[in-house]
Residue frames relative to the residue before (quaternion, step in Angstrom):
aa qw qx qy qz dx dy dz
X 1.0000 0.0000 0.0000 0.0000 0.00 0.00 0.00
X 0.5653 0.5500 -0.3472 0.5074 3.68 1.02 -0.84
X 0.7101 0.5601 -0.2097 0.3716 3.49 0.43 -1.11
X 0.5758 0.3982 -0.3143 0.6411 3.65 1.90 -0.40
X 0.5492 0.6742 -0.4092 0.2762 3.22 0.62 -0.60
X 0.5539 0.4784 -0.1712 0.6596 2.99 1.18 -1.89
X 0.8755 0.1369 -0.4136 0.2088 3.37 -0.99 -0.38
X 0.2673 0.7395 -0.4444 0.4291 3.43 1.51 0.10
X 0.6759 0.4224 -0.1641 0.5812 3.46 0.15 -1.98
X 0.6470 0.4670 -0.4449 0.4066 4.06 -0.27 -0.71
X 0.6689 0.4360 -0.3697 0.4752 4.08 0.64 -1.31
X 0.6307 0.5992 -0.3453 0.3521 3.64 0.74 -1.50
X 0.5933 0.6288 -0.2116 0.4558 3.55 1.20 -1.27
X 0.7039 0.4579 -0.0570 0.5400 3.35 0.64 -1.48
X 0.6822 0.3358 -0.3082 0.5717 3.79 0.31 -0.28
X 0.5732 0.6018 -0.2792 0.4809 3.43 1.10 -0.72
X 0.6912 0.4584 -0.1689 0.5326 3.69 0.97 -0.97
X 0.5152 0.5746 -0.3357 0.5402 3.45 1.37 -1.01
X 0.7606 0.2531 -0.2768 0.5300 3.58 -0.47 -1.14
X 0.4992 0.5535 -0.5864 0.3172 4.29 -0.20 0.11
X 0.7709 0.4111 -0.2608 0.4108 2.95 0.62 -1.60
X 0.5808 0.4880 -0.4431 0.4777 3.85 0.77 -0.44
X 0.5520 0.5323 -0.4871 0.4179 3.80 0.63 -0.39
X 0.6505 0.5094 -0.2469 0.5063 3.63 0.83 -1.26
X 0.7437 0.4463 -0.3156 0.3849 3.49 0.18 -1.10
X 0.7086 0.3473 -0.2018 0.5801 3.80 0.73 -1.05
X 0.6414 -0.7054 0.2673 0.1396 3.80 0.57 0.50
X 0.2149 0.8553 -0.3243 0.3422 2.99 2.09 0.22
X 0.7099 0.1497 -0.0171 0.6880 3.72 0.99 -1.27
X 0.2634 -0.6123 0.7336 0.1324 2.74 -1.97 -0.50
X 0.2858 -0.8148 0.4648 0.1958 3.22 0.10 1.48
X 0.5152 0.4699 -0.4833 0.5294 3.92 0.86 -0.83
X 0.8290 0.1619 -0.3826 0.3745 3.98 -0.38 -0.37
X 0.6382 0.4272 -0.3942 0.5048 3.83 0.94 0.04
X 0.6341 0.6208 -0.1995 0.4157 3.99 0.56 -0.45
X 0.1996 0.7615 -0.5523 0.2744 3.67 -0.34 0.79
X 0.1494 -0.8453 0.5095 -0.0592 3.43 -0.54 1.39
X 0.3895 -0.7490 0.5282 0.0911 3.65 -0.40 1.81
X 0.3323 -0.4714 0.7734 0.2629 3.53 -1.90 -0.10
X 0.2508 0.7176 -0.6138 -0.2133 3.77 -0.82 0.16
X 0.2370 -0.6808 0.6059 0.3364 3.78 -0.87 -0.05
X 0.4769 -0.6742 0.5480 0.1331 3.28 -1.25 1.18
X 0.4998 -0.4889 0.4989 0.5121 3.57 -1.26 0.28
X 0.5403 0.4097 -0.5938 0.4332 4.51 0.06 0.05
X 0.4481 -0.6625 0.4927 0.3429 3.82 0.93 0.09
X 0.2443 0.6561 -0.5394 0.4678 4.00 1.09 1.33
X 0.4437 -0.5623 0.6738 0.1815 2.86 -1.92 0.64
X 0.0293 -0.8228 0.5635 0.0675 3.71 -0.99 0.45
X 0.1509 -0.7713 0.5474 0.2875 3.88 -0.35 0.04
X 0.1214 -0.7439 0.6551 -0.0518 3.45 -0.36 1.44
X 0.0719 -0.7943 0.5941 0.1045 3.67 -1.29 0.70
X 0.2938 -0.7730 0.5621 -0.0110 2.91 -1.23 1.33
X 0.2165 -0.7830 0.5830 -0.0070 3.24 -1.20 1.59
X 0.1430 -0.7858 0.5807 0.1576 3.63 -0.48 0.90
C-alpha cells in the first residue's frame, strides 16, 4: 500500500510540475513575481534549495 502511495504522490507531483511550466511558458504568470527560492536545513542538518510558489 505504501508503495502506491509513493507512486501515486510522484505522478500528482509530476503533472503538477508539468502544468507550472506551461503557466510560465504561455505567459499566464510570471515566475520572477510568483517564484521565490528558500535555504531549508533538513533534520541530516543539510542545506537544500526548495522553491516556493505562492
Amino acid at each position: 500500500m505504501d508503495k502506491l502511495n509513493m507512486q501515486t504522490t510522484n505522478i500528482v507531483d509530476e503533472n503538477i510540475k508539468h502544468i507550472g511550466e506551461h503557466i510560465f511558458e504561455e505567459g499566464v504568470l510570471e515566475r520572477e513575481l510568483v517564484v521565490r527560492k528558500f535555504r531549508t536545513t533538513a533534520a541530516d542538518g543539510k542545506l537544500y534549495l526548495t522553491t516556493f510558489y505562492r
